[in-house]
matplotlib code that plots the C-alpha trace (Angstrom):
import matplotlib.pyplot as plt

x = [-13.7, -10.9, -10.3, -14.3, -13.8, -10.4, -12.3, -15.7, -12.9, -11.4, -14.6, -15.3, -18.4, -17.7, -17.5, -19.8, -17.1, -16.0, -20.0, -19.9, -16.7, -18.0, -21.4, -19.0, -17.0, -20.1, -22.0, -18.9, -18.1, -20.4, -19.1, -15.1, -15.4, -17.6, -14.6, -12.2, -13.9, -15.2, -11.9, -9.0, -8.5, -9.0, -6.7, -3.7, -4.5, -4.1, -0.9, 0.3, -0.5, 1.0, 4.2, 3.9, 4.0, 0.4, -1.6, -4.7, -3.3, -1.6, -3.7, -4.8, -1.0, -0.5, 0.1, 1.4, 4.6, 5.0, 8.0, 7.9, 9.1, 9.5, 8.9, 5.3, 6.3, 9.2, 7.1, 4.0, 5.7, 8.1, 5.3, 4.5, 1.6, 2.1, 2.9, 0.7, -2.1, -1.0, -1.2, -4.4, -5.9, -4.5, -6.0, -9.1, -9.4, -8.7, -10.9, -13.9, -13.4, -13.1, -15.7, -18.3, -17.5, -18.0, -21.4, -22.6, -21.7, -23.8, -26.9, -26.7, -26.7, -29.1, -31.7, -31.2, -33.7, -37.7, -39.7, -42.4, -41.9, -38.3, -38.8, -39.6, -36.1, -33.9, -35.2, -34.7, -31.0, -30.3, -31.5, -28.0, -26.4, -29.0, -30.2, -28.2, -24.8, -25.3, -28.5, -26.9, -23.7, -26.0, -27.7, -24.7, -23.9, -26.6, -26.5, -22.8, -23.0, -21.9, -24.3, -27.6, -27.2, -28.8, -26.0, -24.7, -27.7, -28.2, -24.6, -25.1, -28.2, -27.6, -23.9, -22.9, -20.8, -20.4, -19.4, -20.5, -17.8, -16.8, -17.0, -15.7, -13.5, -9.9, -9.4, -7.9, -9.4, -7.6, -8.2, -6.5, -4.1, -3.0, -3.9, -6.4, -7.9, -11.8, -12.7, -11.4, -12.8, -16.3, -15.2, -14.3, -17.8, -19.4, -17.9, -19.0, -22.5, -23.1, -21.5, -22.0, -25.2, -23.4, -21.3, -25.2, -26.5, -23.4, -23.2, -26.5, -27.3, -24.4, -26.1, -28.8, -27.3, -25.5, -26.4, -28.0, -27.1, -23.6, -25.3, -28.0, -25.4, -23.4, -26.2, -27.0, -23.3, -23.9, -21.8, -22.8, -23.8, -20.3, -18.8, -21.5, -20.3, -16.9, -16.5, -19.3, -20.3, -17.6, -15.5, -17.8, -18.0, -14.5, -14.7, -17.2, -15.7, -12.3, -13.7, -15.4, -12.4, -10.6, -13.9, -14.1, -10.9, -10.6, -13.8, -12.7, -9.4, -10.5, -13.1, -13.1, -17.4, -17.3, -14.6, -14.6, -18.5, -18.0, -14.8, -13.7, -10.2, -9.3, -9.5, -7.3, -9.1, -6.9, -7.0, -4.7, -8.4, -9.1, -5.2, -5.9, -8.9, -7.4, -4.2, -6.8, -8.9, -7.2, -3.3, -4.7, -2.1, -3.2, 0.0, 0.6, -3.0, -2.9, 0.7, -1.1, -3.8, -1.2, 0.4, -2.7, -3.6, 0.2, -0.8, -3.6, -2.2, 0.1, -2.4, -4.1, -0.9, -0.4, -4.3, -4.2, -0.5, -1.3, -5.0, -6.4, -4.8, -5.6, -9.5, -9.4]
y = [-29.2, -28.2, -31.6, -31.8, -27.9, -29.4, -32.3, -30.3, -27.8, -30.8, -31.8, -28.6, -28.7, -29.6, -26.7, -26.1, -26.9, -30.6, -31.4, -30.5, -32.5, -35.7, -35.7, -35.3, -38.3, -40.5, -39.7, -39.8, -43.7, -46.1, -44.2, -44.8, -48.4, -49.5, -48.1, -49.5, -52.8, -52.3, -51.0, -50.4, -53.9, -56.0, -52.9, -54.2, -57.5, -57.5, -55.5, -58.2, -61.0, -59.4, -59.5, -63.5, -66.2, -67.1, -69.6, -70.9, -75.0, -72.3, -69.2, -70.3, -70.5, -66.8, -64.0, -61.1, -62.3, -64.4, -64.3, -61.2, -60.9, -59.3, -62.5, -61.6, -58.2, -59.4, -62.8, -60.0, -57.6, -60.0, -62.8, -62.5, -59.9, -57.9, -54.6, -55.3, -55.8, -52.7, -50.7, -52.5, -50.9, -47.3, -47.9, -48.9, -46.6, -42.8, -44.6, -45.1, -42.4, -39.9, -40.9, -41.3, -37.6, -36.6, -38.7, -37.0, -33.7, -34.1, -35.8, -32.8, -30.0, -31.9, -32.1, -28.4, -26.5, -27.0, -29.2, -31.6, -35.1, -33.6, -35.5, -38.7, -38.6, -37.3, -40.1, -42.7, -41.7, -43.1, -46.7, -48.1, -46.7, -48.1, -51.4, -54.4, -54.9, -59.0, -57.9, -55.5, -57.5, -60.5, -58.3, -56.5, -60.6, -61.3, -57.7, -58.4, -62.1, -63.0, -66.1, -63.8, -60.6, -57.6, -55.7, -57.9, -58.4, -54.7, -54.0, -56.9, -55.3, -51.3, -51.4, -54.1, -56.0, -59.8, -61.8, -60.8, -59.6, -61.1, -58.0, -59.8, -62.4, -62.3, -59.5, -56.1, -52.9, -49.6, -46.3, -43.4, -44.9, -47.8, -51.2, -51.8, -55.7, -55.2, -56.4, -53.8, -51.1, -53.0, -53.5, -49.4, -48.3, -50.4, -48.3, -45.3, -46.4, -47.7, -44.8, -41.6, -41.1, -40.3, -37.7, -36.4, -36.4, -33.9, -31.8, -31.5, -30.0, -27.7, -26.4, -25.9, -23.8, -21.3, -17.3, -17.1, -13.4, -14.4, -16.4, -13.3, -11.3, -13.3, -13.8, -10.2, -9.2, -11.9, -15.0, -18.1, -21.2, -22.9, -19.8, -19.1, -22.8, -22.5, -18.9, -19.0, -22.4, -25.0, -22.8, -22.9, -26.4, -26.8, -28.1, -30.1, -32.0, -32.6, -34.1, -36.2, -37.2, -38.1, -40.2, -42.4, -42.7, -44.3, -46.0, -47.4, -48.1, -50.6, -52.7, -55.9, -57.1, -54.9, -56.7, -59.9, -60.9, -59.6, -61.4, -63.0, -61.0, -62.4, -61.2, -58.5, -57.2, -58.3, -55.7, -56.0, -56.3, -59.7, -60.5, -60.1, -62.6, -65.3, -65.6, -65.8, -68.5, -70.0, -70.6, -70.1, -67.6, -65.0, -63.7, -62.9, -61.6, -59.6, -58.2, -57.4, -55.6, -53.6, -52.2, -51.3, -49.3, -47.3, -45.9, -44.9, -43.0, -41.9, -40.4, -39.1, -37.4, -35.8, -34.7, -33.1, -31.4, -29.6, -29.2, -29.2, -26.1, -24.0, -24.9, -24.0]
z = [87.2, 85.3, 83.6, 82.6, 81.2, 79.2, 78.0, 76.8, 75.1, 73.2, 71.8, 69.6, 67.4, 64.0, 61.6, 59.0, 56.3, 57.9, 57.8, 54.3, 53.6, 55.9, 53.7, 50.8, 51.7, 52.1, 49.1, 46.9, 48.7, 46.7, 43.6, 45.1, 46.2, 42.6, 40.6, 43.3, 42.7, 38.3, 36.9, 39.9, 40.9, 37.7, 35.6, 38.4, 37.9, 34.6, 34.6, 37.2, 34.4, 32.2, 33.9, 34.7, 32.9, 33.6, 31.2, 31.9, 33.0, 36.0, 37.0, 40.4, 41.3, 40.1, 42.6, 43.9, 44.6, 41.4, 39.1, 37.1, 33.9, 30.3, 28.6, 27.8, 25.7, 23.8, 23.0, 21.7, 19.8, 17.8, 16.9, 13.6, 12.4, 15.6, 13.3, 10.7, 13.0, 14.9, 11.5, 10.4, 13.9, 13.5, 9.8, 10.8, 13.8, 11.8, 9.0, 11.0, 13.3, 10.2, 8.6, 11.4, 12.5, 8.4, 8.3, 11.7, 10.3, 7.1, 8.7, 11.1, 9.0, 6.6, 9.3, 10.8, 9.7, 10.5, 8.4, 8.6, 10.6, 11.3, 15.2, 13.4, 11.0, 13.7, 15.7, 12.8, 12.4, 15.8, 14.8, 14.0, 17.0, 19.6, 17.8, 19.2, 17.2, 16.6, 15.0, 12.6, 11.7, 10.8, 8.8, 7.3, 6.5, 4.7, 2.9, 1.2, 0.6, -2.6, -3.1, -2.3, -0.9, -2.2, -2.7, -5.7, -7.0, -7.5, -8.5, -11.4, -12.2, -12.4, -12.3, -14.9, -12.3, -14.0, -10.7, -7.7, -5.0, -1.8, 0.6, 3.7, 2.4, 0.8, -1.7, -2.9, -3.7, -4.6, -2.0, -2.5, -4.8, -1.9, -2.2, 1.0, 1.7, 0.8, 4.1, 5.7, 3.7, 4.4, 8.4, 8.2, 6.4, 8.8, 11.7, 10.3, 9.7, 12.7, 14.6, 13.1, 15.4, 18.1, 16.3, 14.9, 18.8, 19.8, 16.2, 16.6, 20.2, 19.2, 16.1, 17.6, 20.1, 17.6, 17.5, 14.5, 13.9, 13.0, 9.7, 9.3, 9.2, 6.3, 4.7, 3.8, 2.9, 0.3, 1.5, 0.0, 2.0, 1.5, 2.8, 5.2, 6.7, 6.5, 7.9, 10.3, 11.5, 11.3, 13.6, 16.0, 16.0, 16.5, 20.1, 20.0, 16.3, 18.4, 21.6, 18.9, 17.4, 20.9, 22.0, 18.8, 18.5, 21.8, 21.7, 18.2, 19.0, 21.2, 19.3, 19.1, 18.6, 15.1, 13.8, 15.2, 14.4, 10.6, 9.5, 12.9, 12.0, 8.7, 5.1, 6.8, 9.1, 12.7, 14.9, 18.0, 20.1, 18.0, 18.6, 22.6, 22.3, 20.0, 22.9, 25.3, 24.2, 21.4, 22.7, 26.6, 27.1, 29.9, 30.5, 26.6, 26.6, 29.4, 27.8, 24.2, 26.0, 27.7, 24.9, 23.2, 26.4, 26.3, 22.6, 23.6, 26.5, 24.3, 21.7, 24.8, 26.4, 22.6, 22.4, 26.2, 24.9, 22.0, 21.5, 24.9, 26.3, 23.2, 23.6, 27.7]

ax = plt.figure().add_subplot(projection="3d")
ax.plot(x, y, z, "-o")
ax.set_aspect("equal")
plt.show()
């Protein structure tokens, strides 16, 4: 009897609070083993290539308890055009992130206010984000050819020009007083076409959710609109314009389909993405591929590790 009491005693009920954490544990599982299987497992892989000399002739011999070494890094960042394609990417990456947060901010305050068919142009403006990007780069193509594109024939015919320009080939233009390859500053306005709708989608929803006494209030002690936006609304939109910022610049840092179905990297226009791809299918490397790719995933840690230093703890 006693041992049947001892045993009934070590077989408490389950607590309300380990039910709750059981049915935790399994709903939260097919979520855990999908990233386990999606991004843990193929992220160490690849950190294991890039540590071994793996080329394609060799992969299936490639393992965890290969020869690891630092070959791959010093053979990456001393081949010629690693820094200038590095620079190119930063370039091309504050570029297009700038200026597809500064189009989303204009198209969003431009359609604020009520007015007729206002559903129909919001809608419109999210065309070049949603429609499929080998559509729009064909038709980006076509757009800036020299031979017949409508954007030469329009610049010879209201601008004067006397040749027509080579948008995504070899040449120079002058930005800012700098001397920038021309397919890059097409590659860059690209970006920000084709990405300031997702800035407009998040400016947007936060516009729309701003007091508007603050502005009533301005308004009658006789501010004008550029002071009624900088004094009233752009601070308010201050959190929502830098986790903009950190998502396209990620998101930007990272693209290769942009780039590589414009120009295919040249003219310019190499970004360390493009870099990653050509090692992998044109020299077979997987080890120096897998290497590249690494080191463009440490800046971004380290832009991220910067961001989550000084700006995140001020906006908590």
């Amino acid at each position: 009897m006693t041992g049947a009491t001892g045993g009934r005693a070590a077989r408490r009920p389950r607590t309300l609070r380990r039910q709750e954490a059981r049915a935790g544990l399994a709903l939260i599982s097919p979520t855990l083993v999908i990233t386990l299987v999606v991004v843990v497992v193929p992220l160490a892989w690849s950190i294991m290539l890039a540590f071994q000399s793996a080329r394609l002739i060799n992969i299936r011999y490639t393992g965890i308890f290969g020869h690891y070494t630092l070959d791959n890094f010093a053979y990456v960042v001393s081949e010629p055009g690693f820094w200038a394609s590095l620079i190119t990417t930063l370039v091309y990456t504050v570029a297009g992130t700038f200026l597809s947060i500064g189009l989303g901010l204009v198209a969003a305050l431009a359609l604020r206010g009520p007015f007729r068919g206002r559903s129909l142009v919001r809608a419109s403006m999210l065309l070049p984000y949603v429609a499929p990007v080998v559509a729009v780069t064909y038709v980006w193509e076509v757009m800036l050819s020299p031979q017949y594109g409508i954007a030469n024939a329009l610049g010879a015919r209201l601008l004067g020009w006397r040749e027509p320009i080579a948008f995504l080939t070899d040449g120079d233009a002058t930005f800012l007083g700098v001397h920038v390859p021309l397919a890059l500053l097409t590659v860059i306005a690209f970006e920000a076409w084709r990405y300031f709708p997702f800035a407009f989608l998040f400016i947007l929803a936060r516009l729309q959710a701003l007091p508007r006494d603050l502005e009533e209030a301005a308004l009658v002690d006789g501010a004008t609109p550029s002071q009624r936006f900088r004094s009233v609304v752009l601070p308010q939109l201050g959190r929502v314009i830098a986790l903009l910022a950190v998502l396209r610049f990620v998101f930007t840092f990272n693209k290769f389909d942009d780039v590589y179905l414009l120009t295919g990297g040249g003219a310019g226009t190499e970004v360390v993405s493009v870099r990653v791809y050509d090692l992998l299918t044109a020299r077979d490397d997987i080890g120096a591929a897998a290497a590249q790719a690494l080191v463009l995933a440490v800046v971004l840690v380290v832009f991220l590790a910067i961001y989550l230093r000084f700006f995140a703890r001020e906006e908590t």
